[in-house]
N, C-alpha and C positions, 0 to 999 in steps of 0.2 A: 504494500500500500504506500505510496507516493505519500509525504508528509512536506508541508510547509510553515514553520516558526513552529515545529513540534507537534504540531498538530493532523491528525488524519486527514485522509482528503474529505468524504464524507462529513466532516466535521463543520470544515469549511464552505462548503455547501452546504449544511443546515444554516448554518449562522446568516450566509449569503441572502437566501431566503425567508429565513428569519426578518432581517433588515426591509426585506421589501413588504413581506406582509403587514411588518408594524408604521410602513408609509400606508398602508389602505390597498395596496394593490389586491385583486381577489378578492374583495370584502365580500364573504358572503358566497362567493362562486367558486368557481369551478378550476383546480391549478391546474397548470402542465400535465401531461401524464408523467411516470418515470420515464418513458426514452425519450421525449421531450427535456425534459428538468436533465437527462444527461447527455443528450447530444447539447444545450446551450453553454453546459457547464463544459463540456470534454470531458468527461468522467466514463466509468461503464451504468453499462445498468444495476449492477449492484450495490456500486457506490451511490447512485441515485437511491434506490430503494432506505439503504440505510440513513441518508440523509434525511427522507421523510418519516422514518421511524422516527428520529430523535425529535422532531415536530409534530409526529403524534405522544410520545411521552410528557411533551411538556404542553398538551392540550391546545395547539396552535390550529392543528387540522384533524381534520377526523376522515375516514374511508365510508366510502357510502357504495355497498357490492354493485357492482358492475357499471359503476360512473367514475371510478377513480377518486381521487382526492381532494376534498375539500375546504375552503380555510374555516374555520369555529368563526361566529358571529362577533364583535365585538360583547365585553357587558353592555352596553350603553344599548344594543340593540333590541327591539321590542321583543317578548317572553310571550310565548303565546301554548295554553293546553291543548294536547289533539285527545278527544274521550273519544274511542269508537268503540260505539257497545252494538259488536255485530252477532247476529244469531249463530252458535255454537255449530258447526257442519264440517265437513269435509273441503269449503270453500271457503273457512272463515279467514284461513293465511293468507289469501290467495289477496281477497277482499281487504282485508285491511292492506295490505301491501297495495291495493289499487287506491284507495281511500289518502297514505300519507305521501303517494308517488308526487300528485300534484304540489303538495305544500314541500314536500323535497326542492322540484324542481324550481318551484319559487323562493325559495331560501339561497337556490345556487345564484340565483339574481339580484336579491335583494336582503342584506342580513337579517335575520331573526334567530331568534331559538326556539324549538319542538320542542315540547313535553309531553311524551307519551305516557307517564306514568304519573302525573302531577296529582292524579283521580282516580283511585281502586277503588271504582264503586261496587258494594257488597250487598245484600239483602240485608243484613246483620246491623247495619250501618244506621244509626239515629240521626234523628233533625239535628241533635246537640252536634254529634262526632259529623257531621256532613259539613257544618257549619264552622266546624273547628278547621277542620279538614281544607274547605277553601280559603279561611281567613291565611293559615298560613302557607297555601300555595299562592294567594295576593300578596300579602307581604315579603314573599320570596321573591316577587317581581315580576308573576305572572299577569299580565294585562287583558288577560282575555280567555274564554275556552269556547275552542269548538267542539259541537255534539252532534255526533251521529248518533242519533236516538232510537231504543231497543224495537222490533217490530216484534219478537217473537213473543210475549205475553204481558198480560194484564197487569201481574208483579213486579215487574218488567221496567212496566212501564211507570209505576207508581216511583218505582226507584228514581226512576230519569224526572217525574215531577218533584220529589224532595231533593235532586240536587238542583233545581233551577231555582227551587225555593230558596236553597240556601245560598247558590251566586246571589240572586236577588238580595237579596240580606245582607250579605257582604258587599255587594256593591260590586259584584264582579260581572261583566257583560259576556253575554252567551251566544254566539251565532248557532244554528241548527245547519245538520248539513243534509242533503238529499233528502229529507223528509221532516214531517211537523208531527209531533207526538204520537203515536199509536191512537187510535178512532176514528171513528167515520164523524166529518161534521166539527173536526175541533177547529177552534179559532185559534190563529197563528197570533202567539202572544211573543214570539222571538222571530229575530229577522231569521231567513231562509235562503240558504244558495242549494240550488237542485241542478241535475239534470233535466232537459226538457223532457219528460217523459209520456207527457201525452206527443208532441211532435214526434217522439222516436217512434212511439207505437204506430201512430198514423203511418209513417214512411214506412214500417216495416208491414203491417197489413197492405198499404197498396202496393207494396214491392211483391206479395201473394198475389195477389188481385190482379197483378200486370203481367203476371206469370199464368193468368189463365185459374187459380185456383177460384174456388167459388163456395168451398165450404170450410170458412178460415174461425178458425176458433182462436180465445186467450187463456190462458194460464196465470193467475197470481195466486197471493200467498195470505196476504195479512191486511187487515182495515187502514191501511195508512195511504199518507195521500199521495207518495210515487207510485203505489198500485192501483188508487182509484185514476190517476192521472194517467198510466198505463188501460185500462178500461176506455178512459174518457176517449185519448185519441182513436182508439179501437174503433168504438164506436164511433168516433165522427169520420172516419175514412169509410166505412161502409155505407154508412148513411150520405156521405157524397156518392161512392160510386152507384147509389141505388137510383139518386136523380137523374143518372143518364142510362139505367139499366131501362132496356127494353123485355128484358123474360122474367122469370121467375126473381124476387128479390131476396137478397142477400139477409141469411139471420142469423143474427147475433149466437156465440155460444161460449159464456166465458166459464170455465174451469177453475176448482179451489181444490189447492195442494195443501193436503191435511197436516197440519205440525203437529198435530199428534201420534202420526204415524212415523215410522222410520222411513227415511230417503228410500228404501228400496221399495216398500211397502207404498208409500205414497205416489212414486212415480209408475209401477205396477196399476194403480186403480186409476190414474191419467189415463195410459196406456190402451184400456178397458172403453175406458170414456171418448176418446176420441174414436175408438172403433166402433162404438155403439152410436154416433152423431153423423158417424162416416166423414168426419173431416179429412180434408185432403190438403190444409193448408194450419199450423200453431205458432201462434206466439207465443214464448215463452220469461217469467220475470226476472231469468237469471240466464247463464250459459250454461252452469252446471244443471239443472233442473233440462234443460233443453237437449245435453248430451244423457241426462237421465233415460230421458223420452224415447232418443233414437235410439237406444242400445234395446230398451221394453221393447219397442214398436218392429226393430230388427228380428228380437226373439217372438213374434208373431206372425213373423212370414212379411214384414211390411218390409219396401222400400224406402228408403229414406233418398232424394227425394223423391221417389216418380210418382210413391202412393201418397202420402204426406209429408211435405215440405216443411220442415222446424227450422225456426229465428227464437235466438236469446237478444241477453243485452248484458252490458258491461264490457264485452272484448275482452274476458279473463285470459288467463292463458292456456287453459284446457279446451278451446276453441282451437286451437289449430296443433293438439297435440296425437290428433287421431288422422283415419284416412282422411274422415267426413270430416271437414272442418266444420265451424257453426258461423252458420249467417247471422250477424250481430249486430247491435246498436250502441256503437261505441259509447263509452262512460268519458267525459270530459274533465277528465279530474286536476290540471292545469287551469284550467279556465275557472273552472269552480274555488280551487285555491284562491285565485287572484280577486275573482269577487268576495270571497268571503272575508279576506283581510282587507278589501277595501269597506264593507259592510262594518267589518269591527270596529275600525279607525275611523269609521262617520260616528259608528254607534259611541265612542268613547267621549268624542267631542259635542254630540247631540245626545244626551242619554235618554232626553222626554221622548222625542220621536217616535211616529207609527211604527213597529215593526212592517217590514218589505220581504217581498218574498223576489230573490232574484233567480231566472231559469238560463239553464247556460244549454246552449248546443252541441249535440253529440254528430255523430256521422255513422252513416249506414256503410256497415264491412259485409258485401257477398261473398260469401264462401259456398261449397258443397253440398248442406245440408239442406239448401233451397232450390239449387238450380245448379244444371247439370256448366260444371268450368272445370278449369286445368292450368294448371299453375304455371307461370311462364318464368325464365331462369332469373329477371328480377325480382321473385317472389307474391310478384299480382298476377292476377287472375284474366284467361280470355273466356270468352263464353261460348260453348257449346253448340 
Protein backbone atom coordinates (compact mmCIF):
# COMPACT_ATOMS: atom_id res chain seq x y z
CA UNK A 1 0.00 0.00 0.00
CA UNK A 2 1.58 3.35 -1.23
CA UNK A 3 1.78 5.79 1.97
CA UNK A 4 2.08 9.50 1.85
CA UNK A 5 3.22 11.66 5.33
CA UNK A 6 2.70 8.03 6.82
CA UNK A 7 -0.40 7.72 6.05
CA UNK A 8 -2.26 4.88 3.81
CA UNK A 9 -3.50 5.62 0.67
CA UNK A 10 -7.16 4.94 1.45
CA UNK A 11 -6.74 7.09 4.31
CA UNK A 12 -6.17 9.92 2.38
CA UNK A 13 -8.87 9.54 0.31
CA UNK A 14 -11.35 9.25 3.12
CA UNK A 15 -10.20 12.54 4.44
CA UNK A 16 -10.14 13.96 0.73
CA UNK A 17 -13.70 13.22 0.70
CA UNK A 18 -14.38 13.83 3.81
CA UNK A 19 -13.36 17.74 3.18
CA UNK A 20 -15.65 17.91 0.38
CA UNK A 21 -18.62 16.45 1.96
CA UNK A 22 -18.30 18.83 4.90
CA UNK A 23 -18.36 21.85 1.99
CA UNK A 24 -22.01 20.48 1.04
CA UNK A 25 -21.12 18.61 -1.84
CA UNK A 26 -23.73 15.48 -2.08
CA UNK A 27 -25.85 16.89 0.47
CA UNK A 28 -28.27 14.45 0.78
CA UNK A 29 -27.51 12.52 -2.73
CA UNK A 30 -26.12 10.30 -4.32
CA UNK A 31 -21.73 9.95 -4.34
CA UNK A 32 -19.53 8.50 -6.90
CA UNK A 33 -19.68 4.82 -7.15
CA UNK A 34 -16.30 3.01 -5.87
CA UNK A 35 -14.78 2.99 -9.56
CA UNK A 36 -15.77 6.32 -9.96
CA UNK A 37 -14.24 7.62 -6.38
CA UNK A 38 -11.14 5.41 -7.65
CA UNK A 39 -10.48 6.19 -11.20
CA UNK A 40 -10.79 10.34 -9.83
CA UNK A 41 -8.49 9.59 -7.19
CA UNK A 42 -5.86 6.88 -9.18
CA UNK A 43 -6.26 4.55 -6.49
CA UNK A 44 -7.76 0.68 -7.15
CA UNK A 45 -11.00 -0.31 -6.26
CA UNK A 46 -10.15 -1.56 -3.20
CA UNK A 47 -8.56 1.36 -1.83
CA UNK A 48 -11.61 3.20 -2.95
CA UNK A 49 -13.85 0.67 -1.00
CA UNK A 50 -11.83 1.15 2.02
CA UNK A 51 -11.85 4.63 1.99
CA UNK A 52 -15.76 4.70 2.14
CA UNK A 53 -15.62 2.27 4.84
CA UNK A 54 -13.90 4.79 7.12
CA UNK A 55 -16.91 7.33 6.03
CA UNK A 56 -19.33 4.87 6.92
CA UNK A 57 -17.75 4.25 10.58
CA UNK A 58 -17.78 7.63 11.31
CA UNK A 59 -21.48 8.04 10.11
CA UNK A 60 -20.71 10.41 7.06
CA UNK A 61 -22.54 8.12 4.46
CA UNK A 62 -24.50 5.27 4.74
CA UNK A 63 -25.07 2.28 1.78
CA UNK A 64 -28.53 2.01 0.43
CA UNK A 65 -28.57 -1.97 -1.47
CA UNK A 66 -28.24 -1.54 -4.92
CA UNK A 67 -27.97 2.42 -5.30
CA UNK A 68 -24.45 2.69 -3.99
CA UNK A 69 -23.52 5.28 -1.41
CA UNK A 70 -24.92 7.92 0.05
CA UNK A 71 -23.88 11.00 2.18
CA UNK A 72 -26.15 11.12 5.89
CA UNK A 73 -28.31 14.32 5.85
CA UNK A 74 -26.89 17.05 7.73
CA UNK A 75 -28.47 17.49 11.62
CA UNK A 76 -29.92 20.64 10.60
CA UNK A 77 -31.86 18.61 8.17
CA UNK A 78 -35.79 18.06 8.47
CA UNK A 79 -36.41 14.46 10.64
CA UNK A 80 -39.40 13.01 9.21
CA UNK A 81 -41.24 9.32 10.66
CA UNK A 82 -42.18 6.70 8.00
CA UNK A 83 -45.15 4.35 10.06
CA UNK A 84 -46.09 1.62 7.57
CA UNK A 85 -48.57 -0.58 9.10
CA UNK A 86 -48.85 -2.86 6.07
CA UNK A 87 -51.04 -6.17 6.23
CA UNK A 88 -48.86 -9.20 7.43
CA UNK A 89 -48.43 -11.48 3.89
CA UNK A 90 -46.01 -12.96 1.91
CA UNK A 91 -45.86 -9.29 0.12
CA UNK A 92 -45.47 -7.27 3.13
CA UNK A 93 -41.38 -6.83 2.37
CA UNK A 94 -41.91 -6.45 -0.85
CA UNK A 95 -44.52 -3.40 -0.09
CA UNK A 96 -42.89 -1.76 2.32
CA UNK A 97 -39.72 -1.65 0.22
CA UNK A 98 -42.04 -0.06 -2.57
CA UNK A 99 -43.73 2.28 0.00
CA UNK A 100 -39.82 3.81 1.56
CA UNK A 101 -38.36 3.58 -2.27
CA UNK A 102 -39.93 6.94 -3.07
CA UNK A 103 -38.83 9.00 0.07
CA UNK A 104 -35.31 7.08 -0.47
CA UNK A 105 -35.10 8.56 -3.72
CA UNK A 106 -36.13 11.91 -2.54
CA UNK A 107 -33.61 12.17 0.38
CA UNK A 108 -30.90 11.36 -2.54
CA UNK A 109 -32.15 14.88 -3.70
CA UNK A 110 -32.98 16.74 -1.13
CA UNK A 111 -31.43 16.06 2.67
CA UNK A 112 -33.79 14.75 5.22
CA UNK A 113 -33.61 11.95 7.71
CA UNK A 114 -36.15 8.56 7.62
CA UNK A 115 -37.29 7.09 10.61
CA UNK A 116 -38.47 3.93 10.29
CA UNK A 117 -38.61 2.87 13.68
CA UNK A 118 -39.51 6.35 15.59
CA UNK A 119 -43.28 4.24 16.12
CA UNK A 120 -43.64 0.57 17.23
CA UNK A 121 -47.19 0.67 17.38
CA UNK A 122 -48.44 -2.28 19.51
CA UNK A 123 -52.15 -3.22 20.45
CA UNK A 124 -50.79 -3.40 24.03
CA UNK A 125 -49.89 0.34 23.70
CA UNK A 126 -52.20 3.05 25.89
CA UNK A 127 -53.30 6.64 25.17
CA UNK A 128 -50.63 7.55 28.17
CA UNK A 129 -47.57 5.38 26.55
CA UNK A 130 -48.68 6.53 22.75
CA UNK A 131 -48.57 9.95 23.84
CA UNK A 132 -45.38 9.52 25.65
CA UNK A 133 -44.04 7.78 22.96
CA UNK A 134 -44.51 10.74 20.29
CA UNK A 135 -43.66 13.49 22.66
CA UNK A 136 -40.31 12.00 22.72
CA UNK A 137 -39.87 11.17 19.18
CA UNK A 138 -40.81 15.29 18.69
CA UNK A 139 -38.41 16.34 20.98
CA UNK A 140 -35.97 14.08 19.23
CA UNK A 141 -36.41 16.33 16.27
CA UNK A 142 -38.86 14.55 14.50
CA UNK A 143 -41.09 17.13 12.51
CA UNK A 144 -43.54 15.14 11.09
CA UNK A 145 -44.87 11.34 10.40
CA UNK A 146 -46.11 9.78 7.63
CA UNK A 147 -48.83 6.92 7.93
CA UNK A 148 -49.64 4.37 5.92
CA UNK A 149 -52.80 3.25 7.65
CA UNK A 150 -53.69 -0.52 8.65
CA UNK A 151 -56.56 -1.99 6.03
CA UNK A 152 -56.41 -5.34 7.57
CA UNK A 153 -58.96 -4.93 10.65
CA UNK A 154 -61.09 -3.09 12.87
CA UNK A 155 -58.31 -3.24 15.91
CA UNK A 156 -56.23 -2.37 13.51
CA UNK A 157 -57.42 0.30 12.91
CA UNK A 158 -58.43 1.76 16.36
CA UNK A 159 -54.63 1.48 16.97
CA UNK A 160 -53.94 3.99 13.96
CA UNK A 161 -56.94 6.34 15.43
CA UNK A 162 -55.14 6.49 19.16
CA UNK A 163 -51.82 7.32 17.49
CA UNK A 164 -53.26 10.23 15.58
CA UNK A 165 -54.83 11.17 18.73
CA UNK A 166 -51.84 11.31 20.29
CA UNK A 167 -49.62 13.31 17.29
CA UNK A 168 -52.75 15.54 17.67
CA UNK A 169 -51.86 16.19 21.37
CA UNK A 170 -48.48 16.48 20.99
CA UNK A 171 -48.61 18.77 18.20
CA UNK A 172 -47.07 16.40 15.92
CA UNK A 173 -48.42 16.64 12.15
CA UNK A 174 -49.47 13.46 10.26
CA UNK A 175 -49.77 13.05 6.56
CA UNK A 176 -51.67 9.69 5.43
CA UNK A 177 -50.25 7.94 2.74
CA UNK A 178 -52.38 6.00 -0.19
CA UNK A 179 -55.34 5.77 1.97
CA UNK A 180 -57.72 7.47 4.62
CA UNK A 181 -58.47 5.34 7.78
CA UNK A 182 -60.18 1.97 7.22
CA UNK A 183 -64.21 2.40 6.58
CA UNK A 184 -66.59 3.16 4.04
CA UNK A 185 -67.76 6.83 4.20
CA UNK A 186 -64.84 8.40 6.71
CA UNK A 187 -64.13 11.82 6.42
CA UNK A 188 -60.42 12.63 5.77
CA UNK A 189 -59.56 14.47 8.84
CA UNK A 190 -55.43 14.37 7.76
CA UNK A 191 -54.04 15.48 4.44
CA UNK A 192 -53.76 12.42 1.91
CA UNK A 193 -51.16 11.79 -0.86
CA UNK A 194 -52.53 8.49 -2.80
CA UNK A 195 -52.15 6.82 -5.98
CA UNK A 196 -54.61 7.71 -8.42
CA UNK A 197 -56.48 4.63 -8.08
CA UNK A 198 -59.66 5.17 -9.45
CA UNK A 199 -57.75 6.56 -12.81
CA UNK A 200 -55.49 3.22 -12.63
CA UNK A 201 -58.49 1.06 -12.45
CA UNK A 202 -60.40 2.87 -15.23
CA UNK A 203 -57.18 2.41 -17.67
CA UNK A 204 -56.79 -0.94 -16.72
CA UNK A 205 -60.54 -2.02 -17.31
CA UNK A 206 -60.42 -0.38 -20.63
CA UNK A 207 -57.12 -1.72 -21.40
CA UNK A 208 -59.72 -5.30 -21.16
CA UNK A 209 -62.29 -3.63 -22.94
CA UNK A 210 -59.86 -2.69 -25.96
CA UNK A 211 -58.74 -6.19 -25.90
CA UNK A 212 -62.18 -7.34 -26.86
CA UNK A 213 -62.91 -8.72 -23.22
CA UNK A 214 -66.52 -8.11 -22.34
CA UNK A 215 -66.97 -9.91 -19.15
CA UNK A 216 -64.40 -7.86 -16.87
CA UNK A 217 -64.69 -8.26 -13.36
CA UNK A 218 -62.74 -6.57 -9.98
CA UNK A 219 -61.14 -7.85 -7.09
CA UNK A 220 -60.54 -5.99 -3.62
CA UNK A 221 -59.95 -6.50 -0.28
CA UNK A 222 -60.92 -4.08 2.44
CA UNK A 223 -63.59 -0.98 3.15
CA UNK A 224 -60.81 1.67 2.42
CA UNK A 225 -60.84 4.32 0.05
CA UNK A 226 -57.82 3.01 -2.53
CA UNK A 227 -60.39 0.15 -2.93
CA UNK A 228 -63.45 1.84 -3.09
CA UNK A 229 -61.55 4.28 -5.58
CA UNK A 230 -60.40 1.17 -7.30
CA UNK A 231 -64.23 0.06 -7.66
CA UNK A 232 -65.03 3.76 -8.54
CA UNK A 233 -62.91 3.80 -11.65
CA UNK A 234 -64.07 0.34 -12.55
CA UNK A 235 -67.12 1.26 -12.72
CA UNK A 236 -66.91 4.43 -14.43
CA UNK A 237 -64.91 2.84 -17.46
CA UNK A 238 -67.69 0.40 -18.13
CA UNK A 239 -70.24 2.67 -17.69
CA UNK A 240 -68.40 4.92 -20.60
CA UNK A 241 -67.93 2.00 -22.75
CA UNK A 242 -71.66 1.10 -22.35
CA UNK A 243 -72.61 4.72 -23.81
CA UNK A 244 -71.24 3.68 -27.07
CA UNK A 245 -72.10 -0.08 -26.74
CA UNK A 246 -74.47 -1.19 -29.23
CA UNK A 247 -75.37 -5.10 -27.91
CA UNK A 248 -75.67 -6.50 -24.83
CA UNK A 249 -74.24 -4.07 -21.96
CA UNK A 250 -71.59 -4.47 -19.82
CA UNK A 251 -72.18 -5.72 -15.82
CA UNK A 252 -70.46 -4.91 -13.36
CA UNK A 253 -68.94 -7.91 -11.18
CA UNK A 254 -66.71 -6.98 -8.20
CA UNK A 255 -65.16 -9.72 -6.15
CA UNK A 256 -64.06 -9.78 -2.05
CA UNK A 257 -60.97 -11.48 -1.01
CA UNK A 258 -61.74 -12.96 2.27
CA UNK A 259 -58.86 -11.97 5.08
CA UNK A 260 -60.11 -14.33 6.89
CA UNK A 261 -59.01 -16.85 4.93
CA UNK A 262 -55.43 -17.97 4.10
CA UNK A 263 -53.99 -16.54 0.72
CA UNK A 264 -54.40 -19.92 -0.79
CA UNK A 265 -57.68 -20.46 0.59
CA UNK A 266 -58.89 -17.09 -0.58
CA UNK A 267 -57.56 -16.98 -3.92
CA UNK A 268 -58.91 -20.65 -4.44
CA UNK A 269 -62.66 -19.36 -3.80
CA UNK A 270 -61.73 -16.03 -6.44
CA UNK A 271 -60.73 -18.60 -8.65
CA UNK A 272 -64.34 -20.47 -8.38
CA UNK A 273 -65.82 -17.11 -8.68
CA UNK A 274 -64.67 -15.94 -11.61
CA UNK A 275 -65.51 -19.23 -13.28
CA UNK A 276 -68.82 -19.39 -12.08
CA UNK A 277 -69.43 -15.24 -13.69
CA UNK A 278 -67.55 -16.74 -16.75
CA UNK A 279 -65.23 -13.80 -16.71
CA UNK A 280 -62.98 -13.42 -19.28
CA UNK A 281 -61.36 -10.33 -18.20
CA UNK A 282 -59.98 -9.26 -13.78
CA UNK A 283 -58.68 -6.67 -12.14
CA UNK A 284 -56.88 -7.26 -9.47
CA UNK A 285 -55.86 -4.86 -5.87
CA UNK A 286 -52.54 -6.00 -5.69
CA UNK A 287 -49.80 -8.18 -8.15
CA UNK A 288 -49.59 -10.72 -5.68
CA UNK A 289 -53.31 -11.51 -5.36
CA UNK A 290 -53.27 -11.36 -9.34
CA UNK A 291 -50.30 -13.94 -9.64
CA UNK A 292 -52.42 -15.75 -6.85
CA UNK A 293 -55.39 -15.84 -9.55
CA UNK A 294 -53.31 -17.02 -12.47
CA UNK A 295 -51.60 -19.86 -10.82
CA UNK A 296 -55.61 -21.00 -9.22
CA UNK A 297 -57.04 -20.31 -12.79
CA UNK A 298 -53.96 -22.24 -14.40
CA UNK A 299 -54.62 -25.37 -12.04
CA UNK A 300 -58.33 -25.22 -13.68
CA UNK A 301 -57.49 -25.81 -17.07
CA UNK A 302 -57.76 -21.92 -17.80
CA UNK A 303 -55.42 -19.99 -19.83
CA UNK A 304 -54.05 -17.00 -18.69
CA UNK A 305 -54.42 -14.88 -21.08
CA UNK A 306 -56.64 -16.25 -23.82
CA UNK A 307 -59.47 -17.54 -21.21
CA UNK A 308 -59.07 -14.66 -18.76
CA UNK A 309 -56.88 -11.86 -18.97
CA UNK A 310 -55.52 -10.74 -15.17
CA UNK A 311 -54.05 -6.95 -14.36
CA UNK A 312 -52.75 -6.10 -10.73
CA UNK A 313 -51.23 -2.91 -9.49
CA UNK A 314 -48.33 -1.70 -7.61
CA UNK A 315 -45.51 -3.15 -10.25
CA UNK A 316 -44.05 -5.34 -7.30
CA UNK A 317 -41.46 -7.32 -8.24
CA UNK A 318 -43.04 -10.71 -8.58
CA UNK A 319 -44.67 -9.37 -11.65
CA UNK A 320 -42.04 -10.18 -13.82
CA UNK A 321 -40.58 -12.90 -11.92
CA UNK A 322 -42.56 -15.63 -13.79
CA UNK A 323 -43.18 -16.73 -17.51
CA UNK A 324 -46.47 -14.64 -17.30
CA UNK A 325 -45.47 -11.52 -16.25
CA UNK A 326 -48.56 -9.37 -14.80
CA UNK A 327 -50.05 -6.53 -16.55
CA UNK A 328 -49.90 -3.75 -13.96
CA UNK A 329 -50.62 -0.31 -12.69
CA UNK A 330 -47.61 1.00 -11.71
CA UNK A 331 -47.60 2.53 -7.90
CA UNK A 332 -45.89 6.17 -8.03
CA UNK A 333 -44.06 6.12 -5.18
CA UNK A 334 -41.44 9.05 -6.01
CA UNK A 335 -44.09 11.21 -6.89
CA UNK A 336 -46.01 10.48 -3.89
CA UNK A 337 -42.94 11.03 -1.71
CA UNK A 338 -42.53 14.59 -3.20
CA UNK A 339 -46.16 15.57 -2.43
CA UNK A 340 -46.33 14.35 0.64
CA UNK A 341 -43.26 16.28 2.15
CA UNK A 342 -44.53 19.15 0.23
CA UNK A 343 -48.02 18.57 2.02
CA UNK A 344 -46.18 18.34 5.43
CA UNK A 345 -44.11 21.57 5.08
CA UNK A 346 -47.45 23.42 4.10
CA UNK A 347 -49.16 21.43 6.91
CA UNK A 348 -46.36 22.76 9.45
CA UNK A 349 -46.53 26.33 8.55
CA UNK A 350 -50.57 26.36 8.02
CA UNK A 351 -51.57 23.84 10.98
CA UNK A 352 -55.42 25.26 10.82
CA UNK A 353 -55.95 24.30 7.36
CA UNK A 354 -58.40 21.90 5.58
CA UNK A 355 -56.99 18.69 5.22
CA UNK A 356 -56.35 17.85 1.17
CA UNK A 357 -56.22 14.88 -0.33
CA UNK A 358 -53.49 14.82 -3.15
CA UNK A 359 -53.71 11.83 -6.04
CA UNK A 360 -50.46 11.27 -7.96
CA UNK A 361 -50.35 9.36 -11.35
CA UNK A 362 -49.32 5.93 -11.90
CA UNK A 363 -48.75 4.23 -15.58
CA UNK A 364 -50.12 1.24 -17.03
CA UNK A 365 -47.01 -1.76 -17.52
CA UNK A 366 -48.57 -4.52 -20.22
CA UNK A 367 -47.13 -7.42 -19.77
CA UNK A 368 -48.32 -11.26 -20.59
CA UNK A 369 -50.99 -11.88 -18.23
CA UNK A 370 -53.39 -9.63 -20.50
CA UNK A 371 -52.26 -9.82 -23.83
CA UNK A 372 -50.52 -12.02 -25.96
CA UNK A 373 -46.20 -9.99 -26.34
CA UNK A 374 -42.76 -10.88 -26.39
CA UNK A 375 -40.09 -9.30 -24.82
CA UNK A 376 -37.76 -7.46 -27.03
CA UNK A 377 -33.66 -7.59 -26.19
CA UNK A 378 -34.31 -3.87 -24.56
CA UNK A 379 -36.43 -5.52 -22.14
CA UNK A 380 -40.06 -3.92 -23.46
CA UNK A 381 -42.49 -5.54 -25.00
CA UNK A 382 -43.95 -5.94 -28.97
CA UNK A 383 -47.37 -7.19 -29.30
CA UNK A 384 -48.45 -10.17 -30.77
Amino acid sequence: MSESNGAPKYVEVAAALEVQIGTGKWDGGRMPSVRGIATQHGVSVVTASRALQILRDKGLIHTVERSGSVRVPPPTADRWALVLRLTPGPWQKATISLSRVGFEALARREPMHLESDAFPLAQNLTETQLRITVRRARDAGVGGAFLLPSRHSDPETRLDERFLDACRAEGLPVVLLERNLRGNNRELSHDLVAADDLDGAARCTRHLLDLGRRRVGIVVASPTSSHNDKVSGYLFALHAANQTRTGPKLEPVVLYQNSDQSNREAYSVLADQIRQHGLDGVLCYQDYTAMGLIFELLNRGLKVPDDVAVVGADDLPIGEQFAIGITTYAYPSEGMAEQAVRLMRERRQNPGRRPLKVVVPGHLIVRESSIGVQRTADGGYSVQ
